[in-house]
C-alpha positions in Angstrom: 69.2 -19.0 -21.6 72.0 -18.0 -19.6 72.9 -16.8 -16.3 73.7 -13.3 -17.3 70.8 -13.1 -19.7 68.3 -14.1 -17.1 70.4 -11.4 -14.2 70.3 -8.3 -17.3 66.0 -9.3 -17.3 65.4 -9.7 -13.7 67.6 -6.2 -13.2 65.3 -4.8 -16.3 62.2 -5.7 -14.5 63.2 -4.4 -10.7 64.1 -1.2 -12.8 61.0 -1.1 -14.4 59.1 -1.8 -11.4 61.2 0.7 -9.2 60.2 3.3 -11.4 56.7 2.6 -11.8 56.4 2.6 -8.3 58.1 6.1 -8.1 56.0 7.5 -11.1 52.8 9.4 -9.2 51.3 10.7 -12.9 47.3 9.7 -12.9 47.0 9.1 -9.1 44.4 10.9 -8.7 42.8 9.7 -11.9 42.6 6.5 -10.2 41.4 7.4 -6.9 38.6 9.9 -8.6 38.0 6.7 -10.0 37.5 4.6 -6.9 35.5 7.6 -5.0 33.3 8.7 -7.8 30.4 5.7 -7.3 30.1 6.8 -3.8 30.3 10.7 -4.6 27.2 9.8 -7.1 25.4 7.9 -4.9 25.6 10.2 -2.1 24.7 13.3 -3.9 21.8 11.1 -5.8 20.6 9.7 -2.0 20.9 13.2 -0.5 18.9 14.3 -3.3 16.0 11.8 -2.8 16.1 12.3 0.9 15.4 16.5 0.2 12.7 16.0 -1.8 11.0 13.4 0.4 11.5 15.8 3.4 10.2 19.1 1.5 7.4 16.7 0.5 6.5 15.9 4.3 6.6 19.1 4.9 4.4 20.0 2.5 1.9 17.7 3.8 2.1 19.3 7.6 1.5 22.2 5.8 -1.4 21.6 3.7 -3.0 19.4 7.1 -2.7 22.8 9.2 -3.9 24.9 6.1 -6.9 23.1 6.0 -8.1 22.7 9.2 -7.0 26.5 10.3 -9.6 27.9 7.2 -12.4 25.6 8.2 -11.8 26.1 11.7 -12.1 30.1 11.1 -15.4 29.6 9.5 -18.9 29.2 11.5 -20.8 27.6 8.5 -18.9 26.1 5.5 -20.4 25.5 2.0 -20.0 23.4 -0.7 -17.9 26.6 -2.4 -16.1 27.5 0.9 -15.2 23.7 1.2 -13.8 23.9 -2.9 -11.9 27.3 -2.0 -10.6 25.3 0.7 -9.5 22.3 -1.4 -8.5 24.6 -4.3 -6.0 26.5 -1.1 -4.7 23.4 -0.2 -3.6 22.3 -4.2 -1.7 25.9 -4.0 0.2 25.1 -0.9 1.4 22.1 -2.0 2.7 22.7 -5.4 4.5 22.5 -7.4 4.1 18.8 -6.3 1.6 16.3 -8.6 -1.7 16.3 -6.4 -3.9 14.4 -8.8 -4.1 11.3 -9.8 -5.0 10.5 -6.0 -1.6 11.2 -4.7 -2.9 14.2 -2.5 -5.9 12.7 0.0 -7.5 15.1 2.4 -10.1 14.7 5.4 -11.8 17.0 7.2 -14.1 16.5 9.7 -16.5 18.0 12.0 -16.4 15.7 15.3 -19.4 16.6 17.8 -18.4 15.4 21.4 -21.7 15.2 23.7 -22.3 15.6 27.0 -20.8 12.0 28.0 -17.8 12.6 26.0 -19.1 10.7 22.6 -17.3 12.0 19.8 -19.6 11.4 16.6 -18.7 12.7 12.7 -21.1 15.9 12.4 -19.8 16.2 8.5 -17.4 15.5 6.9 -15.9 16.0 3.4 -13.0 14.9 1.3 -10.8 15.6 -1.4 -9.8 12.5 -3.2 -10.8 10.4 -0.6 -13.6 8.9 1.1 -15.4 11.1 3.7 -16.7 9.9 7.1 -20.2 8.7 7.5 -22.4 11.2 9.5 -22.7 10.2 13.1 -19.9 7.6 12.9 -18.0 7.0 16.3 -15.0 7.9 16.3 -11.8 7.7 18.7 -9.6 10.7 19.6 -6.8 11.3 21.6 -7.0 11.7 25.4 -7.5 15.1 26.5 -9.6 16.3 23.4 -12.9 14.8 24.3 -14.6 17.7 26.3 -18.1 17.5 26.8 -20.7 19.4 24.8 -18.0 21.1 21.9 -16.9 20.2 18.6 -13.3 19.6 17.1 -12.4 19.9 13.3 -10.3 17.2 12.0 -8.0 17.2 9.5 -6.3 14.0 7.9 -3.8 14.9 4.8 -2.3 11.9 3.1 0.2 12.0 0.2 2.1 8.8 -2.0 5.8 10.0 -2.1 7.4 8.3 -4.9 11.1 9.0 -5.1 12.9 10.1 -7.8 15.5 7.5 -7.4 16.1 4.6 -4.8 12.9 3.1 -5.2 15.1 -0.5 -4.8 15.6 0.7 -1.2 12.4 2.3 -0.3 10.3 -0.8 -1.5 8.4 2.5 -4.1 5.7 4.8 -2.5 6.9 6.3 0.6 3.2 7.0 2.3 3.2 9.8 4.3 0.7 11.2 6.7 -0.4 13.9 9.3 -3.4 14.8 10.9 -4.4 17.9 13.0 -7.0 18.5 15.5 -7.8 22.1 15.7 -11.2 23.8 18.1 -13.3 25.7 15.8 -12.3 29.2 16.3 -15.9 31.6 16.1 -18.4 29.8 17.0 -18.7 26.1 19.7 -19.4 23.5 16.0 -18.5 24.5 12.5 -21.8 23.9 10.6 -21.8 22.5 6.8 -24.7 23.4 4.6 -24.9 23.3 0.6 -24.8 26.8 -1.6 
């Protein structure tokens, strides 16, 4: 090859290049491109991140449901306990409750004179209940002698829809109310 040969290709190729460099058609194709994995993945991730907090709050709710209707009660039985359960499946749909995702608690805690807080009853829902006259710890301040508390435990297995890789599955998530029975000193459980 010669000289000029070789120049007329190397002038080709600066022209080509040149223009390339000045042609902006499909720009944004390409950066649309670049962006969209973390556009999807954001708007996936936000979309995880609502359900598991409209799920959490579903759980506060169905905790403060429960232990407001047996707190408004003076002598629950074993249908009043079911409408109670039944109430608390309502508030927290349209979210899966079976399959022992949904776990609720309530108790009846009897503090005596010295300030020992013992289970009076207790009943669950999917769960195990406490054994009668088990000791049991509560917080400071809500021990006072010769009353009762009701105590409501909710406990749900968030799974989320995606993200699982980063949340390691089931998201557990908890809440527990302590709530002074409102008509009478102890809420009393009896059978139909």
């Amino acid at each position: 090859m010669n000289i000029r040969a070789i120049s007329g290709m190397t002038a080709a190729l600066r022209a080509k290049i040149a223009r390339f460099s000045r042609d902006k058609r499909g720009v944004s194709a390409v950066e649309f491109a670049i962006i969209l994995p973390f556009m999807a993945a954001l708007y996936l991730g936000g979309t995880a991140l609502t359900q598991g907090i409209i799920v959490k709050r579903k759980v506060v709710l169905v905790t403060h449901t429960v232990g407001d209707l047996v707190a408004r009660d003076n002598n629950l039985t074993d249908a009043e306990i079911a409408a109670v359960f039944d109430a608390a499946k309502a508030v927290f749909a349209p979210y899966a409750w079976n399959s022992n995702l949904l776990k609720i608690k309530v108790s009846s805690i009897n503090i005596d004179a010295a300030g020992n807080a013992k289970v009076g009853w207790s009943d669950a829902f999917q769960d195990t209940a406490r054994p009668k006259n088990s000791t049991v710890t509560l917080p400071p301040g809500l021990n006072t002698a010769n009353s009762s508390i009701i105590w409501a435990e909710v406990s749900y297995n968030f799974t989320p829809p995606i993200g699982t890789a980063f949340t390691g599955g089931t998201l557990p998530m908890t809440d527990q109310l302590y709530i002074r029975p409102r008509l009478v000193t102890t809420v009393t459980r009896s059978a139909n």
